[in-house]
C-alpha positions, 0 to 999 in steps of 0.5 A, a space after each residue: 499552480 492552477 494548472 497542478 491543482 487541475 490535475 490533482 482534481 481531475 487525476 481524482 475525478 477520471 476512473 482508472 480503469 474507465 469502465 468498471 467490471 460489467 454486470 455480466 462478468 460479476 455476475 458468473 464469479 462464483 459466490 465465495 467468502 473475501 476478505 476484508 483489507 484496509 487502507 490506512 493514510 497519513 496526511 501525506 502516506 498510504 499503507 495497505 493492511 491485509 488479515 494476518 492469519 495462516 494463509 498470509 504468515 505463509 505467503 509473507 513467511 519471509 517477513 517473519 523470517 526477516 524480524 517481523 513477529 508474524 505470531 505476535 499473540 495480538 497482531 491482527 493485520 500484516 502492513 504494507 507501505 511502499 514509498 521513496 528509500 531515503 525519506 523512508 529510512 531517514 525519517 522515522 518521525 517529522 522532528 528528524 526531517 532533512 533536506 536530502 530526503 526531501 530533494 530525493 523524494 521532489 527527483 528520483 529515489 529507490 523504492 523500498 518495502 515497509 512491512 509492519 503488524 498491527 493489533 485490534 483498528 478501530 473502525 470506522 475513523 478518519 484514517 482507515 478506509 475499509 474495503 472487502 474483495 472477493 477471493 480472487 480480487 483478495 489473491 490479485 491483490 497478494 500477488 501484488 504486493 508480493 512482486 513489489 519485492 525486488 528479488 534474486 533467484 525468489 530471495 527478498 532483501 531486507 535491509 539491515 539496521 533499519 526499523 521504526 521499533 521492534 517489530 517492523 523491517 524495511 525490505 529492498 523493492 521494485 521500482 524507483 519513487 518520486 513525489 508524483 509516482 509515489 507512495 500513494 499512487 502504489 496503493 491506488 496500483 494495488 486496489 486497482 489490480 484487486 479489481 476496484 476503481 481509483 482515481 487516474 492519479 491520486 498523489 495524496 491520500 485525501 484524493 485517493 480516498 475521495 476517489 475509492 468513495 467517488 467510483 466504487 
């Protein structure tokens, strides 16, 4: 258990990647407007949220395509969750926890792609990180997100029959899940591919936070 705890700490503590951009390098990427995205956690989950605007309902368009209602007059945010398939699509809420996710989740799972809107979020709070990219961190980022979609011949896959409501779609995914590579060290991938520093292994998105406060 010690020694778990030693490497929760230290996964939290250790920069990846060790060194961060160096001033010279910051210093020649031409000024220009960024984005701001935001990382929203659960005690146990990460989502990443990004600007719905009409650049990301174009990129995204097979989200909408799939049910998603991208026009939305309210939706402000497009949500992006990756994480184990049966915990994912067999627990909607906690009251309906089985065990067969859960062993899943401990071992090997499928991966899938939860994508969902949200309207106005408040800001600051507890469980909303904040973050702003630079244009070309904010296209990393995108093209990401967007490879974490299993496809043939450009096509995504949602998966039919499965939703929390009406407005989110669960999409097939790359990759295979578990506890200790799972929802939230996909998170810590894709902030680390729009150039931030994370932590060197962040299970839990308390120290995946800590760790986003401790190296950026």
């Amino acid at each position: 258990m010690s020694g778990l705890v030693l490497a929760v700490v230290l996964g939290m503590v250790v920069p990846r990647p060790l060194l961060p951009k160096t001033a010279t390098a910051a210093a020649v990427e031409p000024a220009v407007t960024g984005e701001r995205v935001l990382i929203l956690a659960s005690p146990i989950h990460t989502d990443i949220a990004i600007p719905l605007n009409d650049e990301t309902r174009t990129r995204f368009a097979f989200a909408g395509e799939a049910g998603v209602p991208l026009d939305h007059p309210e939706a402000r945010w497009l949500i992006f969750g990756w994480g184990g398939r049966s915990f994912y699509l067999e627990t909607p809420t906690w009251s309906e926890l089985k065990p067969m996710p859960v062993l899943r989740a401990l071992a090997l799972d499928r991966s899938v792609m939860h994508v969902d809107i949200a309207g106005a979020i408040v800001e600051p709070q507890p469980s909303v990180t904040s973050v702003d990219l630079k244009r070309a961190e904010f296209e990393k980022l995108m093209t990401f997100i967007s490879g974490s979609f299993a496809r043939n011949g450009g096509a995504v896959f949602p998966i039919e029959g499965f939703s929390y409501g009406y407005a989110d779609r669960f999409f097939e995914a790359e990759g295979s899940f578990n506890a200790l590579f799972g929802c939230n060290t996909w998170t810590a991938r894709a902030l680390r591919e729009a150039g931030l520093q994370t932590g060197f292994w962040n299970p839990l998105p308390s120290t995946l936070g800590l760790s986003l406060r401790l190296h950026n």
